[in-house]
N, C-alpha and C positions, 0 to 999 in steps of 0.2 A: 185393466183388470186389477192393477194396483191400488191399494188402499180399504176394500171391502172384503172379509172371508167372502172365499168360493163358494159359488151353491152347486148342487147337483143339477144337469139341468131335466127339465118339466119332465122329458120321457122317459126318464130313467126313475122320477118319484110314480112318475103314473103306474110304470111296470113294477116297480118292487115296493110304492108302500113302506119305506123303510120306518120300524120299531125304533130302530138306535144308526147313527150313522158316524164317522169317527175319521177325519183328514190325515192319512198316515203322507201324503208326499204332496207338497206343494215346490215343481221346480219351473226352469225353463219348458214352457211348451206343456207340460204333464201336471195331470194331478190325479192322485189314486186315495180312493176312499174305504174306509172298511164298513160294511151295509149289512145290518141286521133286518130279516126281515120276514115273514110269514113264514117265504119259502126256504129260509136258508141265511146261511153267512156267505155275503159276496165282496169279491173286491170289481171296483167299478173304477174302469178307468176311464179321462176325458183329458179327448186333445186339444191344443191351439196351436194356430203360427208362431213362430218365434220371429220377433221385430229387430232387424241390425239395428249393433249398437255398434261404438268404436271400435270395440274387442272382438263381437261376434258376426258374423254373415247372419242375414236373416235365413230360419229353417222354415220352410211351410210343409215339409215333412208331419212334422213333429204331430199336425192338426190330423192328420190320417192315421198315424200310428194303430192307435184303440182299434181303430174300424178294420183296421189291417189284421191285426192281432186274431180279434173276431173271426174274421173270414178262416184266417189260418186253423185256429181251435175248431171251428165247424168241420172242416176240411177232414181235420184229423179225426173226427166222430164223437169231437163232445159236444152233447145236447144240450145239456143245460147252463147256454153262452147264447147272449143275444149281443147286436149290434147296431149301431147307426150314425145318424147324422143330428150335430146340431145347430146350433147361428155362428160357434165361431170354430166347427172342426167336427173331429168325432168321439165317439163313447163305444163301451162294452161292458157289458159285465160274465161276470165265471165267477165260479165256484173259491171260496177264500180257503188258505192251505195255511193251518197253524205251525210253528214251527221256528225255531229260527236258523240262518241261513248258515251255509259252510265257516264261512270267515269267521262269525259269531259263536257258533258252534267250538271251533278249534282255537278258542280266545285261550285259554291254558296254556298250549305249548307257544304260543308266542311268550310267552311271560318271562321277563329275565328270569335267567340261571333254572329254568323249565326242566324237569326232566320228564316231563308228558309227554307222549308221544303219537301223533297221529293217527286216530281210531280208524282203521280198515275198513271196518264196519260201515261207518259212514262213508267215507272215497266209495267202494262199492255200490253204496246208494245210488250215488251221484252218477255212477257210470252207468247203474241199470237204467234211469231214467233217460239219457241220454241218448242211452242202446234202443230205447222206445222207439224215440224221434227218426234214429236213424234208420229203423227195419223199417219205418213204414217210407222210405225211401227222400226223408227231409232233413234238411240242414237245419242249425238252429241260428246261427250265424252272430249270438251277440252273449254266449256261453263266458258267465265270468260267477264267482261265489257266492253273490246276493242272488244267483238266480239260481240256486239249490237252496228249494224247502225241506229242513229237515223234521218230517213230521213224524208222527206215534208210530203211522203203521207201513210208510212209506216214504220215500225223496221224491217230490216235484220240482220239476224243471219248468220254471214260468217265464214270462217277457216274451214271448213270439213274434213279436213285429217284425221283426228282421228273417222272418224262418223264410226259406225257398224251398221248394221241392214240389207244390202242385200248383192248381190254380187259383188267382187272387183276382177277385172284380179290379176290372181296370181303372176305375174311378179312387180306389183305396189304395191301388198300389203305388209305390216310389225305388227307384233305383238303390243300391245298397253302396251304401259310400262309406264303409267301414265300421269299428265298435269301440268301443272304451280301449283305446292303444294298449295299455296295461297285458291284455289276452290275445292281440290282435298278432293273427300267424305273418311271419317276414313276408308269404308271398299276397298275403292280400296288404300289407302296407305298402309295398311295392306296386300292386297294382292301384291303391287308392290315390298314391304320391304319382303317378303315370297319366291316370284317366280321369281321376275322380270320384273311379267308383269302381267295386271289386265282384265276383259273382261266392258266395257265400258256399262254405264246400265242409264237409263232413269231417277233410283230413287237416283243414283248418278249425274247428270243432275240436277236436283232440289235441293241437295245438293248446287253444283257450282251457282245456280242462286241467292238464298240466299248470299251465300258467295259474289256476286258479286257487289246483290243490297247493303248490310252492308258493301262493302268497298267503294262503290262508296257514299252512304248516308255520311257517317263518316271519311270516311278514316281509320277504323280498319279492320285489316284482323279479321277473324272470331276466326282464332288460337293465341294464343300468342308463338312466337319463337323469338328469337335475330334474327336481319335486316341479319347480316352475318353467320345468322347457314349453313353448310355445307346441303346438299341436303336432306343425310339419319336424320339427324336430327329434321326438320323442317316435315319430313314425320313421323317420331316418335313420335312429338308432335298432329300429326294431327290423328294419327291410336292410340293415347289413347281415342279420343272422348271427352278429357274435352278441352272447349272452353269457350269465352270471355263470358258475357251478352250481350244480343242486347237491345243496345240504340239504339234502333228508337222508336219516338212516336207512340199510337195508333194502329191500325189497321194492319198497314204495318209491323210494330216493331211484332207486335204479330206473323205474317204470317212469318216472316222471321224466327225468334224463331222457326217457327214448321220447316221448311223446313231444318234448318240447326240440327233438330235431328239426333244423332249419330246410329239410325238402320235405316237401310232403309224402311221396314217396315212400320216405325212410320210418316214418312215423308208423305205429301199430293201431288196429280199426279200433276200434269200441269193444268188438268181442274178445279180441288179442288180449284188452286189456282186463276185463272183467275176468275170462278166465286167468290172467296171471294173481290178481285179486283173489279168486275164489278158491 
């Protein structure tokens, strides 16, 4: 696939026709597109296997991702989300959410000698959206700051591939072998470093939101590991449970402190936290 811009593929231009269409991510495995079109502004995701290389184990995840996501966003009762299959994986598209994300959003207080301080406001957002997922009885399971859109009239909570909590066609689905280390709760690095693979949980969700709002505030990840620790490592640091102090001021700084506790257990629901927010 190397060497030629991506195309969209054929059933995705049959169904949307796109006016303007625009490559916002071209990575391993993923590419996601911004689609203008009759019906709307969409984002259209499309998957592929990831091929080993020296570095990486091949993912054939990665090709199911879209289609996964899809199933999920149906599940949850949004209609205007299609899904399927194409020659080398799969695709989706939904509804595109303007905005820009947490991390980007609280670009000020990271700012040397900063006296900004962490809009409430937004953190709030991010928890009502969250608190969405979780009343209707789902985990999101890969909850980190680029996945808070902060839009005009609302915060969206996007990337589902990884959510659990209902039913997923058994053809799209793939086991859950952890998320971006960085948000990743001590006991699912623990189970990922054990088995392989972890079962994705809500009170680990509250973990990642913590983790999210402290690196977006500061710019500290929650754990301390060298920038280029190999994968299993950066997961070892995380599945000990000792972490940084949280510097955040006040109220915030405090609430963050409980959520990013090492048992899950100890940690406060989504509601705990919105009302201490609100």
């Amino acid at each position: 696939m190397s060497g030629t811009p991506p195309e969209l593929p054929i059933v995705v231009l049959d169904a949307l026709m796109p006016k303007a269409q625009r490559l916002v991510v071209n990575r391993r495995g993923s590419m996601v597109w911004e689609v203008e079109s009759h019906r709307g502004q969409y984002a259209v995701k499309v998957g592929h296997p990831i091929e080993a290389t020296a570095d990486w184990p091949a993912q054939p995840w990665t090709a199911l991702a879209p289609a996964r996501e899809g199933a999920v966003l149906y599940r949850l009762g949004l209609d205007d989300v299609a899904y399927g299959g194409w020659e080398l994986g799969t695709w989706n598209f939904q509804p595109w959410h303007e905005g820009p994300d947490l991390y980007e959003l609280w670009k000020p207080c990271r700012e040397p000698d900063s006296r900004t301080e962490p809009h409430r406001g937004a953190a709030l957002g991010c928890v009502e959206a969250l608190a969405e997922l979780h009343g209707k009885g789902w985990a999101h399971g890969d909850v980190q700051p680029a996945h808070f859109i902060i839009g005009p009239d609302r915060t969206h909570l996007i990337d589902l591939a990884l959510a659990r909590g209902g039913h997923v066609p058994e053809g799209y689905d793939f086991p859950f072998r952890g998320c971006l280390v960085h948000y990743e709760a001590p006991e699912i690095a623990r189970s990922v470093l054990a088995t392989g693979e972890a079962q994705p949980t809500q009170e680990a969700d509250i973990y990642a939101l913590g983790a999210s709002l402290l690196i977006s505030a500061t710019g500290w990840r929650a754990v301390e590991y060298p920038d280029d620790a190999p994968r299993r490592e950066q997961r070892q640091a995380v599945a000990s449970g000792k972490r940084r102090p949280v510097k955040v001021h006040g109220e915030l700084g405090e609430l963050i402190d409980a959520m990013l506790s090492p048992a899950p257990e100890d940690r406060p629901t989504i509601y705990e936290v919105g009302k201490a927010l609100s």
